[in-house]
C-alpha positions as CSV (number, residue, x, y, z in Angstrom):
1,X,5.6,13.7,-3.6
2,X,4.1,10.7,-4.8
3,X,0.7,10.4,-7.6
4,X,-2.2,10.9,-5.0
5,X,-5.0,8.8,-5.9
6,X,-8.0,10.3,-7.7
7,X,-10.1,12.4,-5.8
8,X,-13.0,10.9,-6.8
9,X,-11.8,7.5,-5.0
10,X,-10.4,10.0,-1.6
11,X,-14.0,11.7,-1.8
12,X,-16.0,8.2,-1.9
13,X,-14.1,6.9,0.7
14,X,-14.3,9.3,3.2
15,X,-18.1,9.9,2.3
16,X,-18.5,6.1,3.2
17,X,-16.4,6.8,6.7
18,X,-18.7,9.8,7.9
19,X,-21.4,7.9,6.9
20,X,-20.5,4.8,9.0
21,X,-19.6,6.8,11.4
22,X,-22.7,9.3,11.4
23,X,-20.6,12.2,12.0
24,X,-23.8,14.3,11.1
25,X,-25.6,12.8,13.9
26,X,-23.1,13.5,16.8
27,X,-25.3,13.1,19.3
28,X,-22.7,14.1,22.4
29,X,-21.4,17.1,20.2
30,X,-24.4,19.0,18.7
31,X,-25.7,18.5,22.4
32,X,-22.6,20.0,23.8
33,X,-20.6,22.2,21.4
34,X,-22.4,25.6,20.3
35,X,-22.7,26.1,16.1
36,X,-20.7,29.6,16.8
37,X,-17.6,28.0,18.8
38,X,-14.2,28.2,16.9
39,X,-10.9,26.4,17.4
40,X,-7.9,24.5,16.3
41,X,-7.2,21.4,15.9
42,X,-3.1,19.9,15.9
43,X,-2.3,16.9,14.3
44,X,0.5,15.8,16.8
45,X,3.1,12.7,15.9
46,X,3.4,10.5,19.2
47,X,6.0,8.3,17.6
48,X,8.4,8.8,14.5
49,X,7.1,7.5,11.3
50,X,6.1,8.1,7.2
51,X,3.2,10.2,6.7
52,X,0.9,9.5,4.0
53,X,-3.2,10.2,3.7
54,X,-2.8,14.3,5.0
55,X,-5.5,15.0,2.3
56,X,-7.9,12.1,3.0
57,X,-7.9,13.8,6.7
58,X,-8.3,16.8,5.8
59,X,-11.3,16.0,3.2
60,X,-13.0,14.3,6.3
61,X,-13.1,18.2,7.6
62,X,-14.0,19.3,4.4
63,X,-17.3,16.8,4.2
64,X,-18.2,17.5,7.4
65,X,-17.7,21.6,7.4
66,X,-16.5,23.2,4.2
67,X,-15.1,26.5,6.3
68,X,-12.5,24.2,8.2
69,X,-9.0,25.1,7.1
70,X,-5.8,22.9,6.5
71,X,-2.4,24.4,7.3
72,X,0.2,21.5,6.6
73,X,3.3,21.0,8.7
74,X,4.8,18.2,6.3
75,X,3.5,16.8,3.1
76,X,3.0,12.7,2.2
77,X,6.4,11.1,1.9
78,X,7.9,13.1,5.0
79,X,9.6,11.4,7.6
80,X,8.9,13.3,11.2
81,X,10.1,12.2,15.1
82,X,7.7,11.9,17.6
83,X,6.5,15.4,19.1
84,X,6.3,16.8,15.2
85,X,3.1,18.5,14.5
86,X,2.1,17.8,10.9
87,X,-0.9,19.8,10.3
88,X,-3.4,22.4,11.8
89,X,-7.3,22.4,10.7
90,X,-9.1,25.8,12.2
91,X,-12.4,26.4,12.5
92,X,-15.8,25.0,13.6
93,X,-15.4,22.8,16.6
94,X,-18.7,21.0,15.9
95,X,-17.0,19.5,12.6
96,X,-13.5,19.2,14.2
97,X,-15.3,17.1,16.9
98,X,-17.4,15.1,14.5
99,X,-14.6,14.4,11.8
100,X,-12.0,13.8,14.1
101,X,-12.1,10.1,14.0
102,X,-12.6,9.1,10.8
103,X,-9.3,11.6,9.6
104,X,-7.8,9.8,12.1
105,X,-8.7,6.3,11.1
106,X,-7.0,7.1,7.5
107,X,-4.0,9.2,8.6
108,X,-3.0,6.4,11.1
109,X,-3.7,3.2,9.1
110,X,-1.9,5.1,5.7
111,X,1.0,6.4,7.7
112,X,1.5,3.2,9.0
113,X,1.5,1.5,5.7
114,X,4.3,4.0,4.7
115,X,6.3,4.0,7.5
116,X,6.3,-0.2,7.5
117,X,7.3,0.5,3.7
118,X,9.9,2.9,4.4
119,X,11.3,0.1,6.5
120,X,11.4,-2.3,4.4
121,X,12.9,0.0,1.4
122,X,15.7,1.4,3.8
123,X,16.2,-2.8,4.9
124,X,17.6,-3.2,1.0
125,X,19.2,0.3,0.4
126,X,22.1,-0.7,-2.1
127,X,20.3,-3.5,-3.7
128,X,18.8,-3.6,-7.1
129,X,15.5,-5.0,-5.8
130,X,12.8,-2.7,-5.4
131,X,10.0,-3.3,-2.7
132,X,6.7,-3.8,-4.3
133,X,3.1,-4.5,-2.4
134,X,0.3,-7.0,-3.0
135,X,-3.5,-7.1,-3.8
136,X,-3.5,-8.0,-0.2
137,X,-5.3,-5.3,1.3
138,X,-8.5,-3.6,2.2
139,X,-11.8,-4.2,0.5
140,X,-12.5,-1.0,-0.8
141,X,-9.1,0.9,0.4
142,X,-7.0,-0.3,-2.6
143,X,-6.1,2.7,-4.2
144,X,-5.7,4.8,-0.5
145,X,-3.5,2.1,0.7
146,X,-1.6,1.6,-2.7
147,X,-0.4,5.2,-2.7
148,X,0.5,4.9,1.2
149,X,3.0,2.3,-0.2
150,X,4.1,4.7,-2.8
151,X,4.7,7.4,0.1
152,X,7.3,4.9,1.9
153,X,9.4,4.6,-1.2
154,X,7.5,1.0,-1.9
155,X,6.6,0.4,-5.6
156,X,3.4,-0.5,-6.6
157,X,2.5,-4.2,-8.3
158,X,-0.4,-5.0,-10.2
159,X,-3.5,-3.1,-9.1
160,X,-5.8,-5.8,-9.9
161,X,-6.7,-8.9,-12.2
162,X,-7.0,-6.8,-15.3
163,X,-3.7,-5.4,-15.1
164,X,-1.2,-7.9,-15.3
165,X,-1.3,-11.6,-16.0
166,X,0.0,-14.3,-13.5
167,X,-0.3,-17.5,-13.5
168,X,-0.3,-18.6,-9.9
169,X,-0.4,-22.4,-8.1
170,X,-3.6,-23.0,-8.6
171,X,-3.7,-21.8,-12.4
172,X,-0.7,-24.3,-13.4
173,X,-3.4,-27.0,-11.7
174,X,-5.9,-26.0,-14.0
175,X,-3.9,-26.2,-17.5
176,X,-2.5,-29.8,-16.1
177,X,-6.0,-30.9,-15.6
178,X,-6.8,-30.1,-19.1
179,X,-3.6,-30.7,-20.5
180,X,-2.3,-27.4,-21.3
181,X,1.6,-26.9,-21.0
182,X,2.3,-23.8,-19.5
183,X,3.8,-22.3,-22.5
184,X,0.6,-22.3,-24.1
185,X,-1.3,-21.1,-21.2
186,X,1.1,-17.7,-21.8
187,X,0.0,-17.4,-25.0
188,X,-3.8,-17.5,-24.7
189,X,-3.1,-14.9,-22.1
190,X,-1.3,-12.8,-25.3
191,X,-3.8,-13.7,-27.9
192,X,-6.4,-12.4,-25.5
193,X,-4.8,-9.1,-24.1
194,X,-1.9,-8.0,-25.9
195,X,0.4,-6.1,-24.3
196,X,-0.1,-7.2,-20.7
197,X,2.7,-8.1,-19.1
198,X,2.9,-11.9,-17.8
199,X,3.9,-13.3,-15.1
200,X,4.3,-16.8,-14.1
201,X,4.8,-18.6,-9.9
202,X,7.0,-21.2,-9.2
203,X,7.8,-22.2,-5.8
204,X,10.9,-25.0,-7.0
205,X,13.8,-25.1,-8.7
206,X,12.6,-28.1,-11.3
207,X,9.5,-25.7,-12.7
208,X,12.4,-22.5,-13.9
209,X,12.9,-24.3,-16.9
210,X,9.4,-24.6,-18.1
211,X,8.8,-21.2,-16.5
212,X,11.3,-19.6,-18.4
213,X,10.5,-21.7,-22.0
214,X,7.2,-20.1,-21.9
215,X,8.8,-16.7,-22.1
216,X,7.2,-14.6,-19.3
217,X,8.0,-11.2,-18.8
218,X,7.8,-11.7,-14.8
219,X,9.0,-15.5,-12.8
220,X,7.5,-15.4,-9.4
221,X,10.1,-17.4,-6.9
222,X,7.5,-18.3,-4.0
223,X,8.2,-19.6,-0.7
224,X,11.9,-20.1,-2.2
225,X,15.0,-20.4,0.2
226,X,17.9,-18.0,-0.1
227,X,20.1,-20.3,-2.0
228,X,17.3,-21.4,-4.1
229,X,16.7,-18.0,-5.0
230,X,20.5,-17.1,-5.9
231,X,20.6,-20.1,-8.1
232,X,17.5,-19.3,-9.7
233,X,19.0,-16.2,-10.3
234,X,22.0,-17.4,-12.1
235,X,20.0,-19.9,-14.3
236,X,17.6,-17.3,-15.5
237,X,20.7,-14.9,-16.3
238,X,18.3,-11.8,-17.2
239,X,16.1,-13.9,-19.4
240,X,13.0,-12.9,-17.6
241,X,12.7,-10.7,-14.0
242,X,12.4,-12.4,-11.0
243,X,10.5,-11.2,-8.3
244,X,10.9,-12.9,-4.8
245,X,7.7,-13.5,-2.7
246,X,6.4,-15.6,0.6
247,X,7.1,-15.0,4.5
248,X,9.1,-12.2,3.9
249,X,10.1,-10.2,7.0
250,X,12.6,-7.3,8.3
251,X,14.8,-9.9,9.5
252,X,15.4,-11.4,6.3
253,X,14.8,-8.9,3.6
254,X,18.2,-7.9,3.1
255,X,19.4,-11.6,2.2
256,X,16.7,-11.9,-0.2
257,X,17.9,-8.9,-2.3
258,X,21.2,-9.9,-1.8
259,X,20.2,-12.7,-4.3
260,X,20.1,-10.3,-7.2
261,X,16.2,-10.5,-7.6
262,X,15.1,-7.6,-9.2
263,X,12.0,-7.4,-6.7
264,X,10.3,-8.3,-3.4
265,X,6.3,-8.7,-2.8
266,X,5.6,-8.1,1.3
267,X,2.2,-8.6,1.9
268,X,2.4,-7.5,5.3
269,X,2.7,-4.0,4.2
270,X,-1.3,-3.6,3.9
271,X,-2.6,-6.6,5.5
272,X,-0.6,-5.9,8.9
273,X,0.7,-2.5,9.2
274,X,0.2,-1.2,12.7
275,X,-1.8,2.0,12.5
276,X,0.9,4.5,13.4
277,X,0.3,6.8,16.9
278,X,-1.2,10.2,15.9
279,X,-3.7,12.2,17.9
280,X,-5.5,15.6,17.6
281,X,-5.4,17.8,20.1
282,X,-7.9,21.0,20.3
283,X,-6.8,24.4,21.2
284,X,-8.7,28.1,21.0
């Protein structure tokens, strides 16, 4: 099973979810539902997928009724067909009712991060590239949606700007207007943080050279075709890794790690994953 994310981050964002959501205040279910009434709640698979946030749903239960209950049918990282019941939470209906949507909301949205993943890693089974994500995702849902990636067999990339170096586009604008050279750009970036890995974007052939002279430990091929790739992958000749990035789809995922990159950045894993089809249905 993949690292979970802390549970002080799970805790906080679900806290914020209820909140939004006023679960406390359920206006049609404290009206409706009696404190005493008991009952079961199934957490039902209406299509086949990767599931990935069971715990954040089940700490929405938690927050909103500490006796509810969690029996799990699969764990994070499981692959299911439609029908598969995943989990059971028993107990008050009142905080059944009132969680339901925001478990929901996070065991959709992260399962569909991981099954989108999962696609995408079975898409280059065989191939030395691994599939990593992007800092491309929600505000305040990085570290959820993160390990959702981790669940589909994705790897993670940087977390954010303190982790890793990159000189982007717009950074190699910013040394030309002053008259850095790249090379020295990379190593103010090691005189400052020592250790952290660099990495550094091209998006044409004619900028490897410079790009690799500088001695990152990462080369960024954005927006690159196929061929472009596969040469750039011969000239470098293991000198630095190359990681493939821009438009990348299903459809042509397979020819990019055919190229012999050693990884590929989808943004769309977090920024437009489908929420996957999952529903509760209540029983007593």
């Amino acid at each position: 099973m993949p690292t979970e994310p802390p549970p002080e981050v799970v805790a906080e964002a679900v806290r914020r979810a209820l909140a939004e959501d006023r679960a406390a205040e359920d206006v049609t279910t404290l009206a409706t539902v009696s404190a005493g009434l008991v009952g079961t709640a199934r957490l039902l698979a209406k299509q086949a997928g990767t599931l990935a946030g069971l715990g954040v749903g089940a700490e929405a239960f938690r927050q909103t009724d500490p006796t509810i209950t969690c029996e799990a049918q699969a764990k994070d990282g499981d692959t299911f067909e439609k029908g598969a019941v995943l989990a059971e939470f028993a107990g008050p209906v009142r905080g059944l009712l009132q969680a339901e949507r925001v478990a929901l909301n996070f065991v959709q949205r992260l399962s569909g991060i991981a099954t989108l993943t999962r696609d995408y890693v079975e898409a280059t089974k065989g191939a030395k590239a691994v599939i990593l994500d992007t800092r491309k995702t929600t505000p305040g849902l990085r570290d959820l949606e993160k390990y959702a990636v981790r669940c589909g067999g994705g790897t993670n990339h940087r977390r954010d700007l303190a982790a890793m170096a990159m000189i982007k586009d717009n950074h190699r604008e910013a040394l030309d207007r002053e008259g850095i050279s790249l090379a020295d750009g990379v190593a103010a970036i090691r005189r400052r943080s020592p250790g952290i890995p660099v990495e550094v974007e091209v998006d044409a052939l004619d900028q490897l050279d410079a790009a690799l002279a500088a001695n990152p430990e990462w080369i960024l091929l954005d927006n690159m075709t196929v061929a472009d790739m596969a040469e750039a992958v011969r000239r470098t000749a293991g000198r630095a890794k190359l990681e493939a990035s821009g438009g990348v789809t299903l459809a042509t995922v397979r020819a990019i790690a055919a190229t012999g990159v050693d990884a590929i950045s989808v943004g769309a894993l977090t920024h437009s994953a489908p929420a996957l089809d999952l529903s509760l249905e209540l029983t007593f």
